[in-house]
N, C-alpha and C positions, 0 to 999 in steps of 0.2 A: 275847462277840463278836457274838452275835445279836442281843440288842438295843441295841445300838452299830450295826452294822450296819440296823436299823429305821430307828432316828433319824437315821442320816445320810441313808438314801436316802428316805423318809417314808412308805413303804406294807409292808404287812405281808408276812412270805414265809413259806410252811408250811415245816416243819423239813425232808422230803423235795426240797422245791426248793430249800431254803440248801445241802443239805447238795450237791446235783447241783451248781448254782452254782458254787459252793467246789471240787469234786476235779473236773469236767468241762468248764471253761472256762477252764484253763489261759492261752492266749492272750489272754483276754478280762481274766481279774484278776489272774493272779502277774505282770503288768507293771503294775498300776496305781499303783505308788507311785515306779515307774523312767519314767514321762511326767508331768506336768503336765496331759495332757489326761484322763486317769481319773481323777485330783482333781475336776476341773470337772465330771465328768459326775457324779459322787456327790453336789457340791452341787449342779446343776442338776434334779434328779432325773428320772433320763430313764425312759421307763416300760417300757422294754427295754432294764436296764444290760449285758446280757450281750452283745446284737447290736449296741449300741455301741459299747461297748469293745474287738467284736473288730473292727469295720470302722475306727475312730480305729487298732488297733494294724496292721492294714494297708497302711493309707494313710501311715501314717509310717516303718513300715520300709520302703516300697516310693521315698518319694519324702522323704528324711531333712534334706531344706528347709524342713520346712513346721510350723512352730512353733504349740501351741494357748495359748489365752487366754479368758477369759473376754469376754464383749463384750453389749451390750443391739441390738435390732432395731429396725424401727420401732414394731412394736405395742406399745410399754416392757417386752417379757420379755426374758428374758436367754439367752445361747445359747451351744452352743461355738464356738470361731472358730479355723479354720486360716488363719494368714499367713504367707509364706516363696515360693519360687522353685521353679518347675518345672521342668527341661530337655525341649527338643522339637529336637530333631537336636542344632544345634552351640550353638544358644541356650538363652536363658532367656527367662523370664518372671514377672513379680509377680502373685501372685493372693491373694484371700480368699475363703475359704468359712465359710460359718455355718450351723451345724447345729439347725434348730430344736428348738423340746423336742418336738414330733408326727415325729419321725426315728424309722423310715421312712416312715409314711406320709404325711407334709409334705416336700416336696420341700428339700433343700438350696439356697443360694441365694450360686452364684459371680458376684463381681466380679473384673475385668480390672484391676488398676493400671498407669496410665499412668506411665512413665517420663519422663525429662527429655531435649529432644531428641527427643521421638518423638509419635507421636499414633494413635490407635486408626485399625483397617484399616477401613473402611469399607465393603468387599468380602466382607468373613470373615460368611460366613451366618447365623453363629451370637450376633452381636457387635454388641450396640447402643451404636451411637457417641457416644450421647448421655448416658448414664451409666455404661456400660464392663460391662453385667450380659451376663453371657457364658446363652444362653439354649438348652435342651435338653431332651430328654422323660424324664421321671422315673416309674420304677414301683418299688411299695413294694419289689419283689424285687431293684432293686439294688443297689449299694454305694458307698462312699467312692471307695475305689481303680477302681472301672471307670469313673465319671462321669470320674476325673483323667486315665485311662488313655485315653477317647474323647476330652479334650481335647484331650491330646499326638499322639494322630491329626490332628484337627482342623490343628491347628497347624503341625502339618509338608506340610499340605497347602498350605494357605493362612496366612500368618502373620498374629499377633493385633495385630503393631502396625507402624507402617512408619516412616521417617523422618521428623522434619519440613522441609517446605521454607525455602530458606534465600533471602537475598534477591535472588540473583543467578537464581536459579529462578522468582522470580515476574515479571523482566523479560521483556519478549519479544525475541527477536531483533530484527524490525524496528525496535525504539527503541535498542537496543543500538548498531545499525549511525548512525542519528541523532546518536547521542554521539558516535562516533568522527567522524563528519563536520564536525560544530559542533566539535570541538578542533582537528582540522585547518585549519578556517575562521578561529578563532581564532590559531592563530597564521599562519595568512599574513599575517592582517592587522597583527599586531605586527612581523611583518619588514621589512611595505612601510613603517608607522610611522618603523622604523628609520632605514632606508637612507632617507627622504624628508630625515630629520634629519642625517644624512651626510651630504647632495650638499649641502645650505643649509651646512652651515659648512666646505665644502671651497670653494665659490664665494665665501663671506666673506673666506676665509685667500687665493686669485689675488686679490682687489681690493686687501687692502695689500702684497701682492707688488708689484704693477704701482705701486702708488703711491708704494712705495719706492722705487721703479729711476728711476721716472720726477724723484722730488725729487734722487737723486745726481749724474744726468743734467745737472739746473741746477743742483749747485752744483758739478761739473766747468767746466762754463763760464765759470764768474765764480771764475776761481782767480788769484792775487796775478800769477802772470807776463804772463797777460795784460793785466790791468787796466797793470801797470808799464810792459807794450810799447805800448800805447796811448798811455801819457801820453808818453814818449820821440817818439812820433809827434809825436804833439799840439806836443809844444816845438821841434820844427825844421818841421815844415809848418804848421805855424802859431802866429799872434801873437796868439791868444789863448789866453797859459798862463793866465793866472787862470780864465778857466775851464773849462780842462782840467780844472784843480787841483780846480776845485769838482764837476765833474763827476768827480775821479775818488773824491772823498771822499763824494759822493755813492752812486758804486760801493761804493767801502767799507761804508760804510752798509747799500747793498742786501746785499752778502754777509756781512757780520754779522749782519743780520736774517734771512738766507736759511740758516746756519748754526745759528743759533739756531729757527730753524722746524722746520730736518731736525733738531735733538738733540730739540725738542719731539716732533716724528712717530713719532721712534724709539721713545720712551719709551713714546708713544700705541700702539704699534703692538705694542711686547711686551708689555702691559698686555691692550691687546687678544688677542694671542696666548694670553695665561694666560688668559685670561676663556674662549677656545674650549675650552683644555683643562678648565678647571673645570667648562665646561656639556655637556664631553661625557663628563668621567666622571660628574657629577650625571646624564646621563641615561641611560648604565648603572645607575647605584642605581635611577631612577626608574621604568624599564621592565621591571628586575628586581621590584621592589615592585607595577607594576602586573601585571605576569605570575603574581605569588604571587594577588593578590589575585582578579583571574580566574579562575586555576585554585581558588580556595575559591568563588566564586562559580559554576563550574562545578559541584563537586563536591556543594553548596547545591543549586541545579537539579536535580540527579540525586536525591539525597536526597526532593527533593519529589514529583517524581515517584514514589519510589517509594513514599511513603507515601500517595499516592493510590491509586496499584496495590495497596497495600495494605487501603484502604478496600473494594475490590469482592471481595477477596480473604474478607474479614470476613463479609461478605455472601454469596458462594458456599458458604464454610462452616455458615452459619447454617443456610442453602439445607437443606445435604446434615447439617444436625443433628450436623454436629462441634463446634460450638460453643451453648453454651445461651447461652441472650439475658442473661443477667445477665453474664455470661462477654463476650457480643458487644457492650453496651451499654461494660463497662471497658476494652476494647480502643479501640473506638470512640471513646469518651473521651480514653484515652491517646494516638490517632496524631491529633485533631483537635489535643492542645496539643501535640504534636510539629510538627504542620504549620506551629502559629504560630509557631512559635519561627523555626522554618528562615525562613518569611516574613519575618519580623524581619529574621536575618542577611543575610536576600540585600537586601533596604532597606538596610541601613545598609552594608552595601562599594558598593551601588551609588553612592550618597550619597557616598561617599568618594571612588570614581571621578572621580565628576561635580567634587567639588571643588578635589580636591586635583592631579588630573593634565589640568585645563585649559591648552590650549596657550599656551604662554610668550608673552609681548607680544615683538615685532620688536626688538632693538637701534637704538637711533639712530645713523643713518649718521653717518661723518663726514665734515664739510667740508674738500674739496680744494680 
């Protein structure tokens, strides 16, 4: 067992320190094979397995989220790594710690993990928003568990991460108040539209009113009894029946052509009547369609907007080193071909607008 014990850890121990090790570090080794993290620290070889192992069995019985693993640093050595969630009042938090191999007198080295939804405090004194390294004064006399232990102070004090804003938080009021006035504007003016196209084909429908009553009116006139009471005249007050006669077959004439003019009219005139109903439900679909397509062209506008407001948004955060420029540069990126796009759509329904709901050409009156 001892030198088993040499070769794993790689420096030599006299038999009175193996043997102190072994029966007076209880906490430090009769757990080393019930974690994962006193595996690591045997092959990592730390130059104080005993003060490790008991501050690793500290830190995990105290705070029993927090899972060890092996992991490499920047400087390519290898280290131990706690990952897992801490509680601090009613919340949590993701953190990692790495334990170099100069532990303790190399400071440990916490990272904050950022969650989804959320983004690091910027407030929190301790908290650099730019890589998430939660930063604190370390002396070789402390431990695992109290660095975790001044965290969770920390944090209930001031929290490590807050919400992210969403889009309706990056509008401001006064633009807000803007929108709602521009849709109110918009639809008055679809209503005057309206009702402008109501009164034109209520004043169409009185003209062949009037021009019907007015075509009955003469052929009431020229109806068979009086043309007959005429000619009766005509043959005893006067000696010219022929042409009476010719004048009354003349009559005739006129009221068969006057008959056949009013069954023409009528036809003309219901024909006409279905045309109004046809073009006034065509301009319910039509105004209903131009109404969809406004309100997308609205909702297009506001989109743009906000992805502008989103641009200086990018930029304030850069400002305040919540976001690194690689970070700021693919955002940037992202909302410029968002911006086209939206550009795009609001061109082409305008384009649609413009073509497709150009005002109808006049009907051709007809001749009375």
């Amino acid at each position: 067992s001892y030198f088993f014990f040499k070769k794993k850890v790689g420096f030599c121990l006299t038999l009175p320190s193996l043997l102190i090790l072994l029966f007076n570090t209880r906490e430090g080794i009769s757990h080393m094979h019930s974690n994962s993290a006193y595996a690591v620290i045997a092959e990592l070889r730390y130059p104080n397995l005993e003060l490790v192992g008991r501050h690793c069995f500290q830190l995990t019985e105290s705070h029993g989220g927090l899972r060890a693993s092996r992991a490499a640093i920047n400087d390519g050595s290898l280290a131990l790594r706690f990952d897992g969630k801490i509680a601090y009042g009613s919340s949590f938090i993701s953190i990692a710690i790495w334990v170099p191999s100069g532990y303790p007198t190399n400071a440990p080295i916490v990272y904050i993990v950022q969650e989804e939804g959320s983004i690091l405090n910027g407030y929190h004194p301790n908290i650099y928003t730019s890589n998430g390294i939660y930063n604190f004064e370390w002396k070789h006399t402390c431990s695992l568990l109290n660095l975790v232990n001044d965290m969770v102070k920390s944090f209930v004090e001031t929290p490590p991460t807050i919400k992210a804003p969403t889009k309706a938080d990056m509008i401001p009021y006064d633009q807000q108040r803007r929108i709602k006035d521009y849709s109110a504007y918009q639809k008055h003016l679809d209503w005057e539209y309206q009702k402008s196209q109501i009164v034109d084909a209520s004043q169409l429908r009185n003209k062949l009113h009037k021009y019907l009553s007015e075509k009955a009116v003469c052929l009431q006139s020229y109806t068979k009894v009086e043309v007959h009471n005429n000619l009766s005249q005509l043959e005893y007050q006067s000696p010219k029946v022929s042409e009476s006669c010719t004048k009354l077959k003349e009559a005739e004439k006129v009221e068969n052509d006057l008959r056949r003019e009013i069954s023409e009219s009528k036809l003309h005139i219901e024909q006409c009547l279905k045309w109004i109903s046809d073009q006034q439900n065509m301009l319910k679909d039509v105004i209903g369609e131009k109404s969809d397509l406004q309100s997308q062209l609205h909702e297009l506008t506001i989109d743009l907007e906000v992805n502008r407001d989103l641009a200086g948004l990018y930029e304030r955060l850069l400002a305040h080193k919540v976001l690194s420029p690689d970070e700021y540069v693919a955002k940037v990126k992202a909302t410029a071909s968002e911006r086209f796009n939206i550009q795009a759509l609001i061109n082409k329904i305008k384009h649609q607008i413009q073509t497709r709901f150009a005002p109808p050409p006049a009907p051709v009156p007809m001749a009375i």
